[in-house]
Each structure stands twice: as structure tokens, then as C-alpha cells.
N, C-alpha and C positions, 0 to 999 in steps of 0.2 A: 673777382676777389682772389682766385690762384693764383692770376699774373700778377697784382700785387705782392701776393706774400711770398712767393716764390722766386718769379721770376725779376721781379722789379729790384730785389735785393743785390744777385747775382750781377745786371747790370751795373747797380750806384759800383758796387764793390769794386767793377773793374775797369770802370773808366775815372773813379778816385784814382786806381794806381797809375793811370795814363797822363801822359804830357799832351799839351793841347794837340799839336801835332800828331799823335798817335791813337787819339779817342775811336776814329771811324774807324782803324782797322781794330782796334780790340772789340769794340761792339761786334763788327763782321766776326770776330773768332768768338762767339761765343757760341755753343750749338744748344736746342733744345729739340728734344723728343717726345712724341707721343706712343709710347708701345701699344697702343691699344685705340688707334685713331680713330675710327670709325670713317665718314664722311668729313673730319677736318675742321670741327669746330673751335677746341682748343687750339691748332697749330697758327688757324684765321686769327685768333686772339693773339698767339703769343707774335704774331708777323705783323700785327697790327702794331702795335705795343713797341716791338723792338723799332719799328720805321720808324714811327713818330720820333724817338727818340735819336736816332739815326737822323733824320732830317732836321732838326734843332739841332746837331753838331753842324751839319754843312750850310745850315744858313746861318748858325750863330743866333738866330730867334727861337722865343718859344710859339711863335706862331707862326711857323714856315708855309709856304705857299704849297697848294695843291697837288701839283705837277710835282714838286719836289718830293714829297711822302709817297708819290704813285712812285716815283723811281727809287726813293729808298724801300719800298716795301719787295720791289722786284730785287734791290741786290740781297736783301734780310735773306730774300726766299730762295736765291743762288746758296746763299756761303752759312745760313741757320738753322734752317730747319730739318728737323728728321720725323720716320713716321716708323711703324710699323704695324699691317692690322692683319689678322688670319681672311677676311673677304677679299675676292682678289677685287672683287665690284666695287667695295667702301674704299680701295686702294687708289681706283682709276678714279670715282669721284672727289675723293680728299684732293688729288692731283688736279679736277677741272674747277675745283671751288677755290686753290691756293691760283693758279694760273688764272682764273677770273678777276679774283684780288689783287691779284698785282702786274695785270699787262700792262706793259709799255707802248703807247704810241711808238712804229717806228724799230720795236725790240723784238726779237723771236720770243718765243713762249721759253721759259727757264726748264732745262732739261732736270727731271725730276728722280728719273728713275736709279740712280746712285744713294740716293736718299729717301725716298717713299718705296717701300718694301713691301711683297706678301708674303706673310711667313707667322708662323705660332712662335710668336715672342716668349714663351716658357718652358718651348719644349726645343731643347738643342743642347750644346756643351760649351764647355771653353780648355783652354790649355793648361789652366790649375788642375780640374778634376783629370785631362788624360795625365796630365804628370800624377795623378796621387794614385791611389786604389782603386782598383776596376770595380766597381760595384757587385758584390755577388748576387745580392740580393734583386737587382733586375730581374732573373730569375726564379718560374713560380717552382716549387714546388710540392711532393705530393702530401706535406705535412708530416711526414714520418712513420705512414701509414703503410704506404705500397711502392714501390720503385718506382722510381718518373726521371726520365734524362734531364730533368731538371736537377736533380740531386748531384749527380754525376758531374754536370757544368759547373755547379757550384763547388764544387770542391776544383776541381781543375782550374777556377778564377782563384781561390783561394791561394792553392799550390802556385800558381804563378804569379801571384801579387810577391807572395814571401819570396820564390828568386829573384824577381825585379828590385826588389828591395834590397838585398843581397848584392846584385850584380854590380862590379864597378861598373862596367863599360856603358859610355854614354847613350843613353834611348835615342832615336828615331825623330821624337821632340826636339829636346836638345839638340838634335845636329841639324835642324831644317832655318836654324840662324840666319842663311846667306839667301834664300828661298825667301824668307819672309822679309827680309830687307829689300829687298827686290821688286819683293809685292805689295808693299805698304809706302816704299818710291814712286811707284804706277798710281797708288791712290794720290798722294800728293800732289802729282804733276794733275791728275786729272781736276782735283779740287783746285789747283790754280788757273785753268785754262778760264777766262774771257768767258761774259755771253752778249757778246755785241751784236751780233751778226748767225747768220745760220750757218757759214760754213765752223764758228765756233762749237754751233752745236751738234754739227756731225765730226766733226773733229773730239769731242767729248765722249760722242757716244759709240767711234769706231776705238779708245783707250779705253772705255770703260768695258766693250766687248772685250779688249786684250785682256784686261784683269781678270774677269771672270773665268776666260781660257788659261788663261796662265798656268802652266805647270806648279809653282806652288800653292797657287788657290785650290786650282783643281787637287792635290794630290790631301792637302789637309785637312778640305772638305768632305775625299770620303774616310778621312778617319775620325773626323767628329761624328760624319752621318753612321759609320760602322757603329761608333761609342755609343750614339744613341738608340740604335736600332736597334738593341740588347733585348732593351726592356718592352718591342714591340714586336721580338721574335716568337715566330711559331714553335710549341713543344709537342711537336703530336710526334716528334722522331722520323716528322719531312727533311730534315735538314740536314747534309752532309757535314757541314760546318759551324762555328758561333763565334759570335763577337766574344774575343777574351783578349789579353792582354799582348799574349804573343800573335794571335792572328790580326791585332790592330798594328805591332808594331813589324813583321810579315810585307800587309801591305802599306805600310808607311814607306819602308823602301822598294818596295816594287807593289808600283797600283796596276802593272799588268802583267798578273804570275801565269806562267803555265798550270800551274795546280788546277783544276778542273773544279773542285770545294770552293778552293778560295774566291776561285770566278763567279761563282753560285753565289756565293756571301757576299762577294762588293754588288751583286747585281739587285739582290734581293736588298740590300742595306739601301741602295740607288733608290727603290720605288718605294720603298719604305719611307725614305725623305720626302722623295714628291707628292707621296700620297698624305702623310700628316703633316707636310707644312713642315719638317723641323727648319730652326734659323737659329744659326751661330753668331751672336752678336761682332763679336772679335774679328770674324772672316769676313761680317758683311760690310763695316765701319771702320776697316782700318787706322783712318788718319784722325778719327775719333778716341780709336782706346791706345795707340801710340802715344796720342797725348792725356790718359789720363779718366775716359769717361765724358759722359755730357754733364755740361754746366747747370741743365735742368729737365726734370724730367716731369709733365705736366699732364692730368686726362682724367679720364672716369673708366676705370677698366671694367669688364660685366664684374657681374655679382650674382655668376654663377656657381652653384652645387658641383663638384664632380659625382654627379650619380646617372644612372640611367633614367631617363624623363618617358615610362613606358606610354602614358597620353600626347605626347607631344609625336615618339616617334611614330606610332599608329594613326596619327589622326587621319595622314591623307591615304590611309595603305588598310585599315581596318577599322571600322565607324565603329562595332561592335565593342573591341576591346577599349577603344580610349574612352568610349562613354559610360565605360562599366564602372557602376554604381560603390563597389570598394574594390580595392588591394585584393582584399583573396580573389573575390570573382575574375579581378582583370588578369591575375596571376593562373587562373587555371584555364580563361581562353587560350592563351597564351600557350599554354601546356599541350592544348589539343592542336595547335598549329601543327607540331610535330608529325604528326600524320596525317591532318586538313588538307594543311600548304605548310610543305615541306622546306619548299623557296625561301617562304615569305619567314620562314620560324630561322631558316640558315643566317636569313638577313640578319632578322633579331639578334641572333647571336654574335656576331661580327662584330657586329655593335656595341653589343654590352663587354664583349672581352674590349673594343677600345677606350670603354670608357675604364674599363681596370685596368689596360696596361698606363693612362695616362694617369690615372691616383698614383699608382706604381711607380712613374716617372717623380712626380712633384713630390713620394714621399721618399722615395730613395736613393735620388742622381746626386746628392748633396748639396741641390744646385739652394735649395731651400730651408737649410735647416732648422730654423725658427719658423714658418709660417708652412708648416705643411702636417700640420699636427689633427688628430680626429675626423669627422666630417669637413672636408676639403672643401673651401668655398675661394675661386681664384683670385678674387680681390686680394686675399694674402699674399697667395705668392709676386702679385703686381705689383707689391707696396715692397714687399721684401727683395726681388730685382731691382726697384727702381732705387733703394738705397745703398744698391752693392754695386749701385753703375754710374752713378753719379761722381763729379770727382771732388776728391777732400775739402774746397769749399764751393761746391754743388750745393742744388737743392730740388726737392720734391715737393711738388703739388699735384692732390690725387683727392676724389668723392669717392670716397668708401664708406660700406654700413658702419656706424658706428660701434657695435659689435668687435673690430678692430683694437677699442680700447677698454668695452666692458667683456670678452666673451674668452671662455677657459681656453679654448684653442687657441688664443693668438695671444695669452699671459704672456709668455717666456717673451715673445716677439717685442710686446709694448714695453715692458719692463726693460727689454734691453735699448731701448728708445730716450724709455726717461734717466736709464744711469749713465748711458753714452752723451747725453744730452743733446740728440738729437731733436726734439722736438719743439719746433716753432709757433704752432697754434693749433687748438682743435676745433674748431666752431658744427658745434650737435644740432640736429636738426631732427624737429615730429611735425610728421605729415597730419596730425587728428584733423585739422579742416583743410585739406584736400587741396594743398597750395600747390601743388606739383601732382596733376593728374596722373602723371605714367607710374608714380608709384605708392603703395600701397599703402592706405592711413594710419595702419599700426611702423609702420618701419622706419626705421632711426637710421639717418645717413650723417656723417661729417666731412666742413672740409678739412683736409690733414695737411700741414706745411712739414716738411724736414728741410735740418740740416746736415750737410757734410759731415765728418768724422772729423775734418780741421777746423770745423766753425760750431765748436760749443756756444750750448744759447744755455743760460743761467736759471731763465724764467720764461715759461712757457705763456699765452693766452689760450685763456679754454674761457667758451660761452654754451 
């Protein structure tokens, strides 16, 4: 039903603008995403869908022959599809379920890894926010209570926001112009190379190693990774250094300082990334947001809480604590770990600071500003990316709680949906008899179509 209302649009629209002669390649330029793929269920749909359609241009029937749709489903899955999921495992299998679907007798397997990604699709940056103000508020501090080098950062972000703002002279950003041209030419070529053959595919994926290496990849990567890394820095006054505006623009022109701090900070920013997964949409997709964004973006993102889930984390680590009977009890095992198992309560802790540096992230990066409001559940910010990334006539289809368009946290978000006239359909959904076992008989899900910012819809369907 998504790839109907979603994706099926997106296509008539753009191969109406096409001359016969030009349908197959507009269809091949259309891309579709899943941020949140899992094992590839949607992607399977949307590569099904787009062939079929694909192979009815090249044979000129609506009922084209077999072998025809296996090979348009292999070029769909070349030159269409994208993915991205935080499991590196759901990543490799989205890849052996899209490559199952569409082998070619006679064809190498389609090199995937340009386009299917592992990475936390909502925690990363883009080149708007390093251009605008550093975020002070990344930074916790001690309330106003007692000193905390938190306080001190903050104001130092602050001070330096105001002379950046000030300063004529061109940022670090602005000047890496010929760098990015450079590197978004490398995606190009790469996204035109051929997959006929296997030496196509090692030819693809010794350019796509280039990219990766490439001096302007590399250099802007680690100043999204620094940007980010902000709000997942340690404040205990381990840190010689911090992400601020001058130390991001520092090492924008030199990512290999003498400075001994500064080394400490791109190093710690470094594992900082590998360790939570960030991903820069922009860095990763070049030839994508060059032009504009994807044409659609399609999935069922979790319908996850950001809070600490203390039974889930204990279960395999403390039988005691997850099966304690309430909240206070399990809260004050908990308490005694501290001197029990000291380890095991350090872990605890780790943990629960990343589950508040990433609230922190989603309420304060601006990456979100409508969908990160009170109790943080990510489906929002899923629904609010997917319509900041799409291009002006794009479109989204996404299973979210419905909650989305009745609940106080996501008002400002839906209202600016219905004046923008983004919204294409709601269709609500109650489980009370049990039609969908995996989830729970009280819980309201819908599907949700949007559109673009250029393709106002007048009147919406809701069921």
C-alpha cells in the first residue's frame, strides 16, 4: 500500500515529463531509501515495483516476459535503491535478500556497498548546522548549582558563535568548494560505471575505496564526526580539549595538527563515531543530495522510547533485577550493584549516560526541531528526516503509531504537515483482535504518505 501511495506517484510524475525515448533512463534516476531497513523488506517491494515498471517500458507490454523483469529488477537495484540500518547484520542480509531478488543468470552480483550502509541514520550532521551555531547546549551542565566544566564550554561556544558571526573572513566550510567538487565527481563516475562483468565490479569498488580515502571525504568527515561528538563528550575534566567552533574550524584546515589536545580530540571524536554509528547523510550519498534529496523515502522505522529499558538491559546480566516485581525494588538492586559488582553497576552506567547523551542529541542538534519534543519516541524524528530529505516533489511512506497525529509531542510537527500541505493519506489502524500478532492489541499504528514541499495536496485521505 506505501508503494502505491508513495512510491507509485513519484514514478507516473516522472516519466509523464519523459519522451518515449527517455522513460528508462528517468525511471533508473529515481532513487528510494529506506533509513531504517531492517532485513529489506520494503527495499524488495519498492525493486519489485520499480522493475516491473521498467520492464513494460523495454518491452513496450504490460505483460513483459520473465527473464525481462529479472534483468530490469537487477538494473532497478544498480542505479535505485538505497538503505540504511544501525545492525551491521540486518545490513549484510538486506544485501543477500536484494541480491537473491535480482540475480542475473550470466551477471555478477550488483555491488551494493555504495548504497546499503551501516550507520544511526539520526545521529550525525550536515553542512547547514556546521554553517550556523555551534550548539551550546550539547553540553550538560551543573544546573547552576556548583561549577562544572560544562558551564565554562558553554559559554566559550557561546563567545565563539558571536565572533564567527562577526568575522568577515570566509570559514573552513566555505572554502572546501574545490574539495567537494572533486569528491562528489568521484561519486559520479563511480555511480556511472557498468555492472556487466566482474572486473566492472572491482573496478567500482577499487573508486569507491578512492572516495572513501579521498582527502576531502576524509577531512569533512572528521569535522561532522568532531560536530557530533560534542554531545557525546566526556565531562568529568578527562579532556584536554572540546568540540567548539574554533577547534572544529582548527582542524578543518589541518586534520593533522601538531597540537598534542587537538590530537586527543580528532582521536577521541574518531571512536566516538565508530562506536555510536554516527552517519552524515550528505558525506555518505553524494550524488544523491547534489541533486536534491531522494525521490522517496519508504519503511517502518522502530517505535522506540529513548529511555533506559532497565529489564531488557539486565536480563541476560542480572535475573534478579529485570524480574523485580516494581520500579522501586528494581531501582534499589540496582543501587547496591555499586558495591555488589562494581563492573557490572559501571556498565549500567555507561549506558544510561548514552541513552541521555542521545535524547540530548535528537533534542538539541537542530537536526529535529519539530519532532523531538517531551518523551522522545524515534519514530518522530524518522518521519521528520524523512521529510527534510526528500526532494521538493518527493515523497514519504512510513508505519508509524498513530499517536503521530493525535499525541501532544508531535502537535507543532503534524500541524505543520497539514498547513504545509504535505499530507497525502493517513490510513489508522487497531489491533483489538489480534490481526498483527507482533504488536500489542491496545496500539494504534498508521500508514502515513507525504508530500514534497513543491507538490501541495489540497485534500488529504484519512480512514
Amino acid at each position: 500500500e506505501l508503494v502505491q501511495s508513495s512510491l507509485k506517484p513519484v514514478v507516473e510524475d516522472r516519466l509523464e515529463d519523459a519522451t518515449t525515448g527517455q522513460k528508462e533512463d528517468a525511471l533508473l534516476d529515481i532513487s528510494v531509501c529506506d533509513p531504517a531497513s531492517g532485513s529489506g523488506a520494503f527495499l524488495i517491494a519498492a525493486n519489485n515495483f520499480l522493475a516491473q515498471r521498467l520492464a513494460r517500458i523495454r518491452s513496450d507490454s504490460d505483460y513483459p516476459p520473465e527473464e525481462q523483469i529479472r534483468k530490469a529488477s537487477r538494473d532497478v537495484l544498480q542505479h535505485c535503491i538505497y538503505a540504511v540500518d544501525l545492525n551491521p547484520m540486518a545490513v549484510e542480509l538486506a544485501k543477500v535478500s536484494l541480491w537473491i531478488n535480482s540475480a542475473v543468470e550470466d551477471k555478477p552480483l550488483n555491488f551494493l556497498d555504495h548504497h546499503i550502509k551501516c550507520g544511526n541514520s539520526l545521529i550525525g550532521t550536515n553542512s547547514d548546522l556546521l554553517e550556523g551555531e555551534f550548539p551550546a547546549d550539547a553540553y550538560e551542565t551543573s544546573g547552576g548549582r556548583d561549577w562544572h566544566v560544562g558551564n565554562d564550554i558553554r559559554k566559550r561556544v557561546r563567545n565563539e558563535n558571536k565572533e564567527r558571526s562577526k568575522g568577515s573572513s570566509e570559514s573552513s566550510l566555505q572554502q572546501w568548494g574545490a574539495g567537494k567538487e572533486e569528491y562528489v565527481d568521484l561519486a559520479e563516475r563511480l555511480e556511472a560505471i557498468g555492472e556487466e562483468n566482474t572486473s566492472d565490479i572491482k573496478k567500482k569498488r577499487r573508486l569507491y575505496d578512492e572516495l572513501q580515502q579521498s582527502e576531502a571525504f576524509q577531512q569533512e568527515k572528521l569535522a561532522f564526526d568532531v560536530w557530533t561528538a560534542a554531545f557525546y563528550w566526556p565531562m568529568d575534566g578527562s579532556a584536554g580539549e572540546y568540540p567548539t567552533p574554533s577547534t572544529i574550524e582548527k582542524i578543518r584546515r589541518n586534520p593533522n595538527p601538531e597540537n598534542e589536545a587537538l590530537q586527543e580530540l580528532i582521536d577521541r571524536s574518531t571512536e566516538l563515531a565508530e562506536r555510536q554509528r554516527f552517519f552524515h547523510w550528505e558525506l555518505e550519498f553524494p550524488s544523491v543530495y547534489s541533486n536534491g534529496g531522494f525521490d522517496c523515502i519508504l519503511g517502518n522505522p522502530p517505535w522506540d522510547k529513548v529511555e533506559m529499558r532497565e529489564k531488557e538491559f539486565f536480563a541476560t546480566l542480572d535475573a534478579r533485577i529485570s524480574s523485580a516485581e516494581t520500579a522501586a525494588k528494581r531501582e534499589s538492586l540496582i543501587k547496591k550493584l555499586e558495591t555488589e559488582n562494581p563492573e557490572l553497576y559501571k556498565r549500567y552506567q555507561k549506558a544510561l549516560k548514552t541513552v541521555e547523551r542521545k535524547s540530548k542529541f535528537l533534542k538539541e542538534s537542530g537536526r529535529f526541531p519539530l519532532t523531538s519534543y517531551g518523551v522522545l519516541n524515534i519514530y518522530a524524528p524518522f518521519v521528520g528526516f524523512a521529510l527534510d530529505n526528500i526532494k521538493d516533489k518527493g515523497r514519504v511512506g512510513m508505519i508509524v503509531p498513530s499517536t503521530l497525529a493525535t499525541g501532544s509531542n508531535t502537535q507543532k510537527f503534524f500541524r505543520e504537515i497539514i498547513e504545509g500541505e504535505n499530507l497525502v493519506s493517513l490510513y489508522d489502524f487497531e489491533n483489538r483482535n489480534g490481526i498483527f500478532p507482533d504488536i500489542h492489541k491496545s496500539y494504534k499504528f498508521c500508514l502515513l504518505t507525504l508530500s514534497g514541499a513543491k507538490d501541495p495536496v489540497d485534500e488529504f485521505k484519512l480512514s
